[in-house]
VONU-511788 format. One record per atom (N, C-alpha, C): x, y, z. Coordinates in steps of 0.001 Angstrom, whole numbers, plus 500000, padded with zeros to 6 digits. Atoms other than C-alpha are relative to their C-alpha. Layout:
XYZ/...
REM end
This chain:
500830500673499002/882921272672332121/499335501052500890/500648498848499461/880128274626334024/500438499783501512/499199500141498675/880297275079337759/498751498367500187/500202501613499939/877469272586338177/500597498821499339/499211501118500486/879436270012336239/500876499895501369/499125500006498811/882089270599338771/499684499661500736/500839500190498805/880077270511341682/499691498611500127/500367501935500114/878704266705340577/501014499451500169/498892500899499989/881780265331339867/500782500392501691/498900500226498569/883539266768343235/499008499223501316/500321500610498872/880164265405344981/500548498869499663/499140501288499946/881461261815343891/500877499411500165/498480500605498757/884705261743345558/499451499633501070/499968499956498479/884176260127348409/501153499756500539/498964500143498502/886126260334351398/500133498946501051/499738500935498759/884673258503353830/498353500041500081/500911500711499718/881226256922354721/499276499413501160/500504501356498836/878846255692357555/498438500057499311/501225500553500343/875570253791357406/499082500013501455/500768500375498986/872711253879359771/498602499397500083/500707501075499874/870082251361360689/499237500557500618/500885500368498978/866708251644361767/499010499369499835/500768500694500685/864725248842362088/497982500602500861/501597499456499899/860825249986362731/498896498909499740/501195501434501226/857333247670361746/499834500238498989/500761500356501956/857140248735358458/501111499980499357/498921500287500401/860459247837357842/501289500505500297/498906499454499915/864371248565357727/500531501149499655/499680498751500538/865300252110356927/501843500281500344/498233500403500304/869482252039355738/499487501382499566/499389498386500348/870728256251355280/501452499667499586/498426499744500090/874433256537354014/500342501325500168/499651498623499985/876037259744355126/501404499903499181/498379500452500549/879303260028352772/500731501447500197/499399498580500096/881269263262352973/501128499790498708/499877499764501877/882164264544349510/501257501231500538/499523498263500214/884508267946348873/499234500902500372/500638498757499606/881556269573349388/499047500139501104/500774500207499318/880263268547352226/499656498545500162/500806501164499710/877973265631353793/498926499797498897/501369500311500925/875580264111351287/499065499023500595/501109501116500170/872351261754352100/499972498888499184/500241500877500813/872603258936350212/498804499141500451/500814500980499682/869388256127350374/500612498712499670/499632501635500454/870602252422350136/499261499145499741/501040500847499898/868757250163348789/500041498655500295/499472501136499495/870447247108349556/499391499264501310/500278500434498344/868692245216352812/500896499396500605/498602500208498921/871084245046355648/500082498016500042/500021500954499681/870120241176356071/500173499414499011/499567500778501266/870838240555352527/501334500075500159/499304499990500257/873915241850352742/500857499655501438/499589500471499038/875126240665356263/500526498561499725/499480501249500358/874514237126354681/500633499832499016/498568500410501113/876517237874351715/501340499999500777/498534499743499163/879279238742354378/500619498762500644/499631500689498722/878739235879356705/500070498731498944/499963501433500607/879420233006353714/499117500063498750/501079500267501192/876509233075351090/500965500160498452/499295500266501490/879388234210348477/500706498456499912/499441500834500088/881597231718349317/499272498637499744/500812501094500111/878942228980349318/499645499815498543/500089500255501044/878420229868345835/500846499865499313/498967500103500674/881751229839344441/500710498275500176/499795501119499862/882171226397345916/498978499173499206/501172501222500478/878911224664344785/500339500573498229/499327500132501104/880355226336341337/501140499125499487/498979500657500045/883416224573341738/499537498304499659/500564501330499804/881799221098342220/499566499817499160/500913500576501125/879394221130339375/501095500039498752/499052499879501726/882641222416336667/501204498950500828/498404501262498960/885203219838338549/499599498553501082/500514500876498590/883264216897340097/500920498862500716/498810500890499412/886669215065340942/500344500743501032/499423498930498957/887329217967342934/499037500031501010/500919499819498879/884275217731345074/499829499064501120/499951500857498389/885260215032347848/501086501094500609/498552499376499782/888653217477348218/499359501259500843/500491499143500228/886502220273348806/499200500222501360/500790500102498814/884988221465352631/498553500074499508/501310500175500841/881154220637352454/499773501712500808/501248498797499868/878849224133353040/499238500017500532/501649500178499886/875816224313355003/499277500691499284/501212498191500556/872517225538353883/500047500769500478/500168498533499566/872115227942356547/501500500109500839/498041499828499244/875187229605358337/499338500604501223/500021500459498441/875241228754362065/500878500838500753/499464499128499630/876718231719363838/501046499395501059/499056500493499612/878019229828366423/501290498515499658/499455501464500138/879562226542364364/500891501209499007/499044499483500821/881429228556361622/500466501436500562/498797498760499919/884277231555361821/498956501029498951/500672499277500725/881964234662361746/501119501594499722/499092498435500431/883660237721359506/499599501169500583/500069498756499140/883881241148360959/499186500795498670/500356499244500899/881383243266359088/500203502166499969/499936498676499721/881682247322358471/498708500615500724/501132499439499643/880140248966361509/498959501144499712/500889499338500636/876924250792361561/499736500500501234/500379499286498840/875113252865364326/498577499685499871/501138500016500194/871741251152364714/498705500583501203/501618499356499028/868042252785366559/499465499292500594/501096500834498870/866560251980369418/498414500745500074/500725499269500068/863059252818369551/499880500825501718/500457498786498545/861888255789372254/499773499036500976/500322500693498798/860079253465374062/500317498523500585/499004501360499394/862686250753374446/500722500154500925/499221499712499009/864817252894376174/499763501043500830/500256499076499290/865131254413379312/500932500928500221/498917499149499597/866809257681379763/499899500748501072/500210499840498809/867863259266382653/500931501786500032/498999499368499880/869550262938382938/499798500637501025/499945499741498718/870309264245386263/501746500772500235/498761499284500014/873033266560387698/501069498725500969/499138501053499116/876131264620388952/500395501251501130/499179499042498565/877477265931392437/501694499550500242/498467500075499867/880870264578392495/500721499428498161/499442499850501200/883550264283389568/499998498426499894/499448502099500749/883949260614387340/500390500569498558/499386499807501476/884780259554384128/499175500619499056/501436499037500567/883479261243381211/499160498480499843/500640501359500485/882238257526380065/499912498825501137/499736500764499288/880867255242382308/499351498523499577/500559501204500490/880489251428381347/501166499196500627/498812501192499425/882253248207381986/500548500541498489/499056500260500882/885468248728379919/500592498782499677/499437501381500185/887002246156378089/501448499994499985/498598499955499432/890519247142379055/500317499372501297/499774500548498721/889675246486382625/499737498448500336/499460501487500104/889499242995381959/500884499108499410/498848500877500204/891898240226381844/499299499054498683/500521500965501000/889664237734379389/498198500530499593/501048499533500505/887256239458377437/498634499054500011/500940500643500240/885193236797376206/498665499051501342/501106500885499113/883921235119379481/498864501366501229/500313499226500006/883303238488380603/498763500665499276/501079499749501389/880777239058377194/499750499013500327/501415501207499424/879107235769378356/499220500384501287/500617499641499198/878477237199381420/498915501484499653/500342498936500114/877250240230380454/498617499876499005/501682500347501011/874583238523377866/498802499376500841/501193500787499054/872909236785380852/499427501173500631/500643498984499873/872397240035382220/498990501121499357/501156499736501212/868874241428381422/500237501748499785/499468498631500320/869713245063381363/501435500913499565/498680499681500545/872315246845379331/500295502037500521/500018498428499676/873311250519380790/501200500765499403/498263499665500167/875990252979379671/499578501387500120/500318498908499306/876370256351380828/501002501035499382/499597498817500914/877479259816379641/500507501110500808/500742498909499783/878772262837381535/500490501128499243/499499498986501090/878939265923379712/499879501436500906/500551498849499020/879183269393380806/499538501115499568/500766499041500301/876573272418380935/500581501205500465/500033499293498924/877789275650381911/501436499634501051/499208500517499003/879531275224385304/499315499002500531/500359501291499591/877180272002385950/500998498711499339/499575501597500267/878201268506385178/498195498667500055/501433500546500344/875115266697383509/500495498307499974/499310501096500224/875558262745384004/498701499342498902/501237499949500369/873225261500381315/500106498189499791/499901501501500375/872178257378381314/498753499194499623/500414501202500893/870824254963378731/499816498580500428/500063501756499733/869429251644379889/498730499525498631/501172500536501201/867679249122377311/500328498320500373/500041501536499468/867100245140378067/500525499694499101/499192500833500733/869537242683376436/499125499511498924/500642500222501375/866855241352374428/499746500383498884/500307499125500779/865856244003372880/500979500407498711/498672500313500642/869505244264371309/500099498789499016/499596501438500264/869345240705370741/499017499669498705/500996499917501118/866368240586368769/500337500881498725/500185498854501081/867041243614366688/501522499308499411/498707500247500517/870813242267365981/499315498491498806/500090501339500574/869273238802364934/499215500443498875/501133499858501692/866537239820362547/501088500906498787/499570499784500974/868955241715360490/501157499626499609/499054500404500091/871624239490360570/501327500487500471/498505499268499260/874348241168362607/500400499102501582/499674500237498915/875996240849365981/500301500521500817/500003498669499067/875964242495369044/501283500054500475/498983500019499094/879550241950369851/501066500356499107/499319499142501490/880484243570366158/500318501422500562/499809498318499581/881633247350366977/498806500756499317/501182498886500406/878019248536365803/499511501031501416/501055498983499027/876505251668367942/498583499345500195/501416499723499905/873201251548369497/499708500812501134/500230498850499734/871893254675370215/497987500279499850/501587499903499521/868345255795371468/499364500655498406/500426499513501117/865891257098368281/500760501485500469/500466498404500254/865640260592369637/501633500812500165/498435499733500326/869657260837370217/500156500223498445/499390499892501843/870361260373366484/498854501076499136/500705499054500399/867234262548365586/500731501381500367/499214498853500026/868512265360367636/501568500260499036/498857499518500932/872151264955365360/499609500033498592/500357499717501078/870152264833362476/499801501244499960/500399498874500715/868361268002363026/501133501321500583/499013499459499299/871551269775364622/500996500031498622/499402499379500912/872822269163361316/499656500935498460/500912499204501117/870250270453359027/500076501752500400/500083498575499257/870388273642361429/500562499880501341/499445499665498737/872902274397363878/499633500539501205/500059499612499326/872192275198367188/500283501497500455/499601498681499462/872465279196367805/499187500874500698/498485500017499203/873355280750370097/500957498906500099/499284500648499240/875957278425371335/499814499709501525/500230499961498173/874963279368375183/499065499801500137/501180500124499215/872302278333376774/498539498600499925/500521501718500370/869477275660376677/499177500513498660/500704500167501099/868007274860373830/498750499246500368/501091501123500163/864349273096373063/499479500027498119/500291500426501592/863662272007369246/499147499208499893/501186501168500334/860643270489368260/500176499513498442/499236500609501557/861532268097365081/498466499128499832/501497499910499987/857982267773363826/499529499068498780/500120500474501119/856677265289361622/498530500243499359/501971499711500266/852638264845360058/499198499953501053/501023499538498706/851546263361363255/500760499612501695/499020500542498980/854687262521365306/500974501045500047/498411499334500410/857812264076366526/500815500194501180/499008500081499236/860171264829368961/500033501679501102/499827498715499663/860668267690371687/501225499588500603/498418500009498851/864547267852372794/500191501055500700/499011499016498938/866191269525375480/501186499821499698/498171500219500024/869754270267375086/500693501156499683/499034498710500156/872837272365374229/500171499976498684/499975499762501551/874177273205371045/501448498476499779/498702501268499846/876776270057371901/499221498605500187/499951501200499671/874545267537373589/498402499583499951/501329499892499570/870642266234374031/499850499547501717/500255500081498395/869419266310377661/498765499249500261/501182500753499638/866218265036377804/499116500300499069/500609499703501002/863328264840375388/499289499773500014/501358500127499437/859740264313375398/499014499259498173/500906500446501268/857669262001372165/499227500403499741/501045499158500111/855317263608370911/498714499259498646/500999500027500661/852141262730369152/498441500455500820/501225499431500410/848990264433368162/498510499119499243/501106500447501202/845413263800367112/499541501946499145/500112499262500484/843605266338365071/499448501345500942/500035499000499436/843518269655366487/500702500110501368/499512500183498153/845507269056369264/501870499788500360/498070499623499979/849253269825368145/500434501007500592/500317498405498725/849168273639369973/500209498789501237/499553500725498778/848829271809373053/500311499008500401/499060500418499527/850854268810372898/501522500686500043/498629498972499899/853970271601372049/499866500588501530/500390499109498600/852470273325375259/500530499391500971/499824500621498933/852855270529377335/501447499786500000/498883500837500174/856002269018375959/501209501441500990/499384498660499267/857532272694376773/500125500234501682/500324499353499245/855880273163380282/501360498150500822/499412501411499068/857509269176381523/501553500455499964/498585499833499794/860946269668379941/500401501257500542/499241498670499477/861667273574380989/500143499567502132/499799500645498927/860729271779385003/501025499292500545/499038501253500047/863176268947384014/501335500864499703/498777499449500576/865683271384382987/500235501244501622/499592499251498866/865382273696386181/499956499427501442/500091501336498708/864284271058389126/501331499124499741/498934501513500126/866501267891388176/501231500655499263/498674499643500440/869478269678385969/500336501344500440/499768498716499663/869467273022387979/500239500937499122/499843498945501053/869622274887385055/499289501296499929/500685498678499878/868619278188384041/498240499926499664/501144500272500719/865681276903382430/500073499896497913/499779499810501465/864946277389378435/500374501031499638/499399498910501204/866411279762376542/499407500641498957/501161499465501235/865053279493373240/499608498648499272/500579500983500095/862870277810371344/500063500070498372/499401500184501111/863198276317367822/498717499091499131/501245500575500212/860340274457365672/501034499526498422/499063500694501426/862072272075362424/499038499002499442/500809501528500849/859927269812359932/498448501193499800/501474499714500016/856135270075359715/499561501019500858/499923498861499654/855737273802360923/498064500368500109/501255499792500149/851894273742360153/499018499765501652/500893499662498591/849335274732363520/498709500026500193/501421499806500088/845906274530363958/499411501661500546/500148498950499588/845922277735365729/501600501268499542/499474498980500308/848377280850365386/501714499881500983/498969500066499265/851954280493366699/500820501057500976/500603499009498466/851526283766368476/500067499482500870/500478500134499042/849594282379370250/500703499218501223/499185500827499532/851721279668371425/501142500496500774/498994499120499248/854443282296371813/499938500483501058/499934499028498669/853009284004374488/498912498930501363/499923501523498778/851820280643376350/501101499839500430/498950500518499533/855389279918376440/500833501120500261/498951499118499435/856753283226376865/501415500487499036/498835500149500590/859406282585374194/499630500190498381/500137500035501700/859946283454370426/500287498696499646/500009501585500373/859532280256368632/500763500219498239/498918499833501559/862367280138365731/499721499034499151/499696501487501132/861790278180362322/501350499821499763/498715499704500161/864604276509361429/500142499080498541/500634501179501376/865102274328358045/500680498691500665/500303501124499537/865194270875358109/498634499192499435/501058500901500194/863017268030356666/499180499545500974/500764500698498758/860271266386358432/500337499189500906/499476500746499343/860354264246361025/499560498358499829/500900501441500913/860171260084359826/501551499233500471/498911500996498991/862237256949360576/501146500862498741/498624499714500958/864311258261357076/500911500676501239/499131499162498713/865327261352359944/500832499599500539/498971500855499117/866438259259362209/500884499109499786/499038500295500321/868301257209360027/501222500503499415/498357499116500025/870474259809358812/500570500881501479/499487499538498957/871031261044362051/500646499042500847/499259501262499991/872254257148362616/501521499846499221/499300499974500672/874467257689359987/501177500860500108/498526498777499757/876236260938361031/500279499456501282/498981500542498898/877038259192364181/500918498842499237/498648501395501011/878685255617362046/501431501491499125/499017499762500019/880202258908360401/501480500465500880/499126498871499182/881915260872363095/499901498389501555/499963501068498421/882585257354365521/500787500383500844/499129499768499363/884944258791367287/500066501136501515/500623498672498735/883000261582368830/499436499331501219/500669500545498948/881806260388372219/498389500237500138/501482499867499708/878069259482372759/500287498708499929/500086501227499915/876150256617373663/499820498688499226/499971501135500544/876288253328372978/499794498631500729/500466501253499451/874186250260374997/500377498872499586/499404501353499860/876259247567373669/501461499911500419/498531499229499629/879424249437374937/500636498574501118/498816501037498704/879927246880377755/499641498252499534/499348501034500681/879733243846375754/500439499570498853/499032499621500911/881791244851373300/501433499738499774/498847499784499217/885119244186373057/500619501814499215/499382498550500363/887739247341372874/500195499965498371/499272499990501381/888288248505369297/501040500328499303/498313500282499324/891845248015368115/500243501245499130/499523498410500786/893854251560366716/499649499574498496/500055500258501487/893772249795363138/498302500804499741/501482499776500153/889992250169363197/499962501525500583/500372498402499339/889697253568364932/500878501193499423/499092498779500757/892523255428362616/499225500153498646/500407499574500821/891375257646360107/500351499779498434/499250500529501484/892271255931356824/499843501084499170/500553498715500616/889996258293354911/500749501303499435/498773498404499849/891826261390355736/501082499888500287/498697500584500217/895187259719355851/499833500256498135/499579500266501268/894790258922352324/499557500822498992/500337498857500783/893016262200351218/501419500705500030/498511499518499634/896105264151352809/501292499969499611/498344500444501016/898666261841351452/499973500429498546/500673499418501366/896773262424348327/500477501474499282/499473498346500389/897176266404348352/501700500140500090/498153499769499990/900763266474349541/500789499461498752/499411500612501051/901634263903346553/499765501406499008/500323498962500584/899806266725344218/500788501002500481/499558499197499725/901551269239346023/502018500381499713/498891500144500448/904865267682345564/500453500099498897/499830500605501898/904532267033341672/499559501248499373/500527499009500326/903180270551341311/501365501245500059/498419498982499729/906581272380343158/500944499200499349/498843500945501261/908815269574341189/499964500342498848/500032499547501135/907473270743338085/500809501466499906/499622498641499677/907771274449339046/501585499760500097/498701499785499752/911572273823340405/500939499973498768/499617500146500894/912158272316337180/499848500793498780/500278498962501122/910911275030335008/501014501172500580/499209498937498960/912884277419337547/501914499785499338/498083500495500267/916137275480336785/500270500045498383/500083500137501750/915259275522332742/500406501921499602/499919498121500321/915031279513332700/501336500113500602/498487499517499417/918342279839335045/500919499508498775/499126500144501202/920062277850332305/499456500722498994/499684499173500861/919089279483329831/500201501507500218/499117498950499302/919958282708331242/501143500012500257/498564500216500124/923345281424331635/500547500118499083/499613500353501511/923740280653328119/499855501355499214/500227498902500130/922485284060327375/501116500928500361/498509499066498997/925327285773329815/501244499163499446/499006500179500168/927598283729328516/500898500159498319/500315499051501300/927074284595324649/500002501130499707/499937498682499962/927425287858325520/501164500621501072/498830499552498922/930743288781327325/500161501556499518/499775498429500444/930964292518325931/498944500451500938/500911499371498807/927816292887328228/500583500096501417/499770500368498579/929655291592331616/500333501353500653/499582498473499849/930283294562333307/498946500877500048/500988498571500412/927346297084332045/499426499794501375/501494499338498772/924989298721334334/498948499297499412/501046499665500769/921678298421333438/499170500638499361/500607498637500713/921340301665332648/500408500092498645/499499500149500606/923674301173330273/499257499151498239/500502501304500768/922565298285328468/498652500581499673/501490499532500001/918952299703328599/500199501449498597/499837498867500594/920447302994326581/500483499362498969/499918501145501521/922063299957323884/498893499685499253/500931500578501226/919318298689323168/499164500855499253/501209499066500748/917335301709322518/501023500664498658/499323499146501398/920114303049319742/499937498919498983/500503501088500888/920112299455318211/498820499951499760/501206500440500496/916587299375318131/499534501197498933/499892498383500415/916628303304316772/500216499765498132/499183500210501082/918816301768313883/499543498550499194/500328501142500789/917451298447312996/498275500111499540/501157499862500664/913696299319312950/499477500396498858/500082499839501486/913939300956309755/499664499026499269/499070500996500844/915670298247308083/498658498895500166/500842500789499925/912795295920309483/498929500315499490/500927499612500248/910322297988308571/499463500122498125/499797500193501950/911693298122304531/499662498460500326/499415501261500051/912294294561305127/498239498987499795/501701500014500072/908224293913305967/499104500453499021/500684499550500737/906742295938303081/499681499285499280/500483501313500860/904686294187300774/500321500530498477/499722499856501163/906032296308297901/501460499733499479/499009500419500212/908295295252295536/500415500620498463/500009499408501248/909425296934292295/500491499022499083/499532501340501109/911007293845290404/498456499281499483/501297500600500369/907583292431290740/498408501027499147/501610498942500575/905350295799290035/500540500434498519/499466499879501180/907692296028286704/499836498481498965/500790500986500777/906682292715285752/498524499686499923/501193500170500051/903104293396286209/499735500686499361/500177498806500650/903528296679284394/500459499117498244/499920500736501503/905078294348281311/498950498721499364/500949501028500645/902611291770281456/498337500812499838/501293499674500143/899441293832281604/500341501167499085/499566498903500786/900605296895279343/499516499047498486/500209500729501004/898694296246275869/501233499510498729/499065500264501164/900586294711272984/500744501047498506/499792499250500961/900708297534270575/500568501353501363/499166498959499595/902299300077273379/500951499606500426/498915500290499926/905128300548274407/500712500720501245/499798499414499045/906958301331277607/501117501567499965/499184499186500694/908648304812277533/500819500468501331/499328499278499007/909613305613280999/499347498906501685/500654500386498926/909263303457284795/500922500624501271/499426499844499158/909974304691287786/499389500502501336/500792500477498799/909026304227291673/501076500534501152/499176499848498795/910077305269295098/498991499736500939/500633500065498630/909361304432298811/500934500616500641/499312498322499114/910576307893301145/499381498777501338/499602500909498519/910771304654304297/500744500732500677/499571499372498885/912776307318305885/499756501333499933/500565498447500330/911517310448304454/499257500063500754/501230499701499515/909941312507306982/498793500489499478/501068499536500782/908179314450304711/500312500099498816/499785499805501541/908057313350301476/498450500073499433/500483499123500739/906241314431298639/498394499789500402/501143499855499755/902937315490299342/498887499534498827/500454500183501070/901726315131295742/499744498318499696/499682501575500513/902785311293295373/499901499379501451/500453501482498478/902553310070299183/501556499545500328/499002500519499485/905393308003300906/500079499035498768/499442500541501086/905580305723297862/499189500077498602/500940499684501070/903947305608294395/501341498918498894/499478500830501601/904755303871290694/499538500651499155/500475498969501482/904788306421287591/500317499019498628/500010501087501290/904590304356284221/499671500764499181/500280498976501623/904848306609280802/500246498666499099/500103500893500664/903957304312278204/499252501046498595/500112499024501357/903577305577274289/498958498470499145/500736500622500400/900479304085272096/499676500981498242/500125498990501159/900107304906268070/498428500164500021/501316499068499910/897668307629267427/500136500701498628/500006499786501228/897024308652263819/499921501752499840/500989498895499831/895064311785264596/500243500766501309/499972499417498982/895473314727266843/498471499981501130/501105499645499484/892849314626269752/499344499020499978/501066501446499872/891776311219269280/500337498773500390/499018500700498985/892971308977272026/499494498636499753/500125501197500219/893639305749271441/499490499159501192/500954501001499063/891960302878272721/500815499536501287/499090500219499660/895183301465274266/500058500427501827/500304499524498963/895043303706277268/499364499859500700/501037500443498992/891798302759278912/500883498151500191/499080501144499747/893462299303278347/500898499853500903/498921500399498511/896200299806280698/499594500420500934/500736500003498938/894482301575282990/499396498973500685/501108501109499404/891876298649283474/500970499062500572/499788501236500183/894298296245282960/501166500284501829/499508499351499089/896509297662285628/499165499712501307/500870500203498795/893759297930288229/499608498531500107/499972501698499574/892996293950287654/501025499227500376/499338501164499769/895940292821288139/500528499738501564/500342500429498820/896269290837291380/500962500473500487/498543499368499076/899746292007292729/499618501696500027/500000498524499999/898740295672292176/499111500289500824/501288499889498978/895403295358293877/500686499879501469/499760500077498799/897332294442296882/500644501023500514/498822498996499386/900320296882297359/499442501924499097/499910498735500442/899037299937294836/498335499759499163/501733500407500795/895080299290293888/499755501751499758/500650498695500287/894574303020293365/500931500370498598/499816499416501476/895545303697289419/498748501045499176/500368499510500324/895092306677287747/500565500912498775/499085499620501320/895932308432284397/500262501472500539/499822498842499800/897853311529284953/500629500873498576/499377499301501182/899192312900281528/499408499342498812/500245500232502328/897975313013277198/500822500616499891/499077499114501403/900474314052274613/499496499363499029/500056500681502379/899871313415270845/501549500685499553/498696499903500458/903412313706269314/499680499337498532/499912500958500987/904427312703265990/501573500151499813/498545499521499994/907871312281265059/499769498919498096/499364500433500859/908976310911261257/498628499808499238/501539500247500865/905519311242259677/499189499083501072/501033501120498992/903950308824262539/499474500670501000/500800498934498861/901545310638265096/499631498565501292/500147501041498137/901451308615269113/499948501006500427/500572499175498955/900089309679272048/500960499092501690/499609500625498742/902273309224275468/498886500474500723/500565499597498208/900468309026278963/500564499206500744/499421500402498572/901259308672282347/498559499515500866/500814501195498730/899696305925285029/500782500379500910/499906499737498741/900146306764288547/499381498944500439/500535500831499411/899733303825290850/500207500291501461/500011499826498566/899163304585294789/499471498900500721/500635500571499288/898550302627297603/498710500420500763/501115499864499589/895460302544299980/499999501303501032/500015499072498619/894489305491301924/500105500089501140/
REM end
């Protein structure tokens, strides 16, 4: 498997998941942020939130019943009736999985200003500090403005930062996509969740000091103020043609004011440019309007998608503090819901692996000790030795048996090279003499013949002095074909003629020499 293979398959673990909502006029824009092994991924959903709200709030069940009725019509007086549409307040509405949905810029008002005395970090009506939630959340819907407040700290300041947006506005946006404002969903300003979008495309660095990031789209975009932790204030931005240079100019000259007047700050720091980077003029130039190096940073453009994954990494990370305008008619959300299942059950996950990994191991651990026992105990003439000892045994046994292994391995065999010598030897000769050695412990044996060899004198009739019978090339050949010889002694060669005669009959002995391979 390659590494990209790997890589795919570990992005499809998921872990854990949020979704973020933003609804806009040209429609709903749904991001999934999921975190993988290797990180956060983007997912697009294509699912519409209001489709799937009303599959939540009854639409399955409505069909599994009006199934029931048509395959069972005895069963259909027994059977609760269904409405067509589902009446939020007449039927038991289900809890759906929250989301973190967008407010637009100019819905809400933000406010950041230095605090002078200490509070909480979070300020809203809590739903701890009441005795009966619910009449509490009636009151709180008649009220036309929804506020909730932030403070965070800069430095040695204390920044209090606050979010107001009219109940309607909520109300409307909850209804058209089928939700509810009293569900544990976020709602969070656009340019909040933009800034954590582009904070995660490109980290904030330094760490110290103020930041300003312009998150830039074709003809829209965003100028934030903030830290590398929080956004402070931020300025909308759109352009006509030729005239992006100096809305950056301006956006710069308001917030660095807003950042040294109203948050006493040092002023800007540095400056950062993300998305649609393109200028009508020279960014020089710009530089030395503002005084400041202007850093690219990566990061996609700026578009509602943006802001819906920057919706999304808040649904992921709910836990982190930021705002949320339906905070105070909300009720509290209970530990079940706010514990990390996710990473509970990754965790439990590894430790199980971790356990079944040293269990194996212990058990291979305990397999070798026994047999090591069994070993020591098969051997009592050892108990006692050194290891020096024992170490100096084995080398005289091994001194003494390698030989023996080494005959024992050879591929020659003389029972067999004497039956190759009788079956290939022609029919009219005759064997007169065989005989073979392997010098396996000879250091230096014979130089002439090698560490082993096969001599074969064999006698063939010969009528005539000087005129060698045919016979001879015959065994030679026949010799070199044959398959057992080729293996252990393929080098045959004639080493001796005689012509003899004895009783009036004239033969010719010779000698075959068979060697192995060089």
């Amino acid at each position: 498997m390659s590494v990209g293979q790997i890589q795919a398959v570990l992005r499809r673990i998921s872990l854990r998941s949020g979704t973020g909502v933003y609804p806009t006029e040209s429609g709903v824009h749904r991001i999934e942020a999921v975190q993988t092994l290797l990180g956060i991924e983007r997912r697009e959903v294509a699912t519409d939130l209001s489709d799937a709200a009303a599959e939540v709030r009854g639409d399955r069940l409505q069909n599994i019943l009006a199934g029931v009725r048509k395959s069972v019509p005895s069963l259909a007086k027994l059977l609760p009736a269904v409405p067509e549409t589902f009446d939020e307040d007449s039927e038991p509405r289900r809890k759906v999985q929250p989301v973190t949905i967008g407010l637009r810029a100019s819905a809400v008002t933000f406010i950041s200003e230095i605090q002078l005395e200490d509070g909480p970090q979070i300020h809203a009506v809590a739903p701890a500090e009441r005795e009966d939630a619910r009449p509490e959340a009636e009151e709180k819907r008649a009220q036309s403005v929804l506020t909730d407040r932030l403070t965070v700290s800069v430095g040695k300041q204390k920044i209090r930062l606050t979010a107001k947006v009219r109940f309607g506005e909520l109300h409307t946006i909850t209804k058209e996509n089928g939700l509810s404002v009293e569900d544990q969903h976020r709602y969070e300003p656009e340019p909040w969740a933009a800034w954590r979008a582009s904070a995660h495309y490109a980290p904030f660095k330094p760490t110290r000091g103020v930041h300003l990031r312009y998150i830039l789209g074709e003809s829209t975009g965003l100028a934030v103020l903030g830290t590398h932790k929080w956004p402070l204030a931020w300025q909308v931005l759109s352009w006509e043609e030729d005239g992006k240079a100096e809305a950056l100019l301006q956006a710069y000259h308001l917030l660095n004011v807003h950042a040294l007047r109203r948050l006493k700050l040092s002023g800007i720091e540095h400056v950062s440019v993300q998305g649609d980077d393109t200028l009508e003029t020279d960014w020089e130039e710009l530089e030395q309007a503002m005084g400041h190096e202007i850093l690219g940073v990566d990061g996609p453009e700026f578009d509602e998608s943006f802001t819906a994954f920057g919706l999304a990494l808040g649904t992921l990370d709910s836990r982190s503090d930021s705002l949320n305008l339906a905070r105070s008619i909300q009720e509290k959300p209970s530990l079940l819901a706010m514990a990390p299942w996710g990473e509970t059950g990754f965790i439990f996950a590894v430790c199980v692996c971790m356990f079944l990994i040293l269990q194996d191991h212990a058990s291979g651990l305990a397999a070798q000790l026994q047999q090591v026992k069994r070993e020591v105990y098969a051997a009592p003439w050892a108990r006692g030795q050194t290891l020096q000892k024992l170490t100096q045994e084995q080398a005289l046994l091994a001194r003494d048996v390698t030989q023996m292994i080494k005959f024992l391995d050879r591929e020659l065999q003389f029972s067999r090279a004497l039956d190759a010598v009788a079956t290939e030897l022609p029919a009219t000769t005759w064997l007169v003499n065989f005989s073979g050695g392997d010098f396996i412990w000879e250091k230096n044996p014979n130089k002439a013949l090698g560490q082993r060899y096969l001599q074969i004198d064999a006698g063939a009739p010969s009528a005539e002095r000087g005129m060698a019978p045919p016979e001879i090339n015959q065994a030679v050949r026949s010799l070199e074909s044959n398959e057992y010889m080729k293996a252990v002694m393929p080098r045959v060669k004639l080493t001796d003629v005689n012509w003899r005669q004895q009783n009036g009959s004239g033969f010719t002995v010779f000698g075959v020499l068979s060697l192995p391979k060089n």
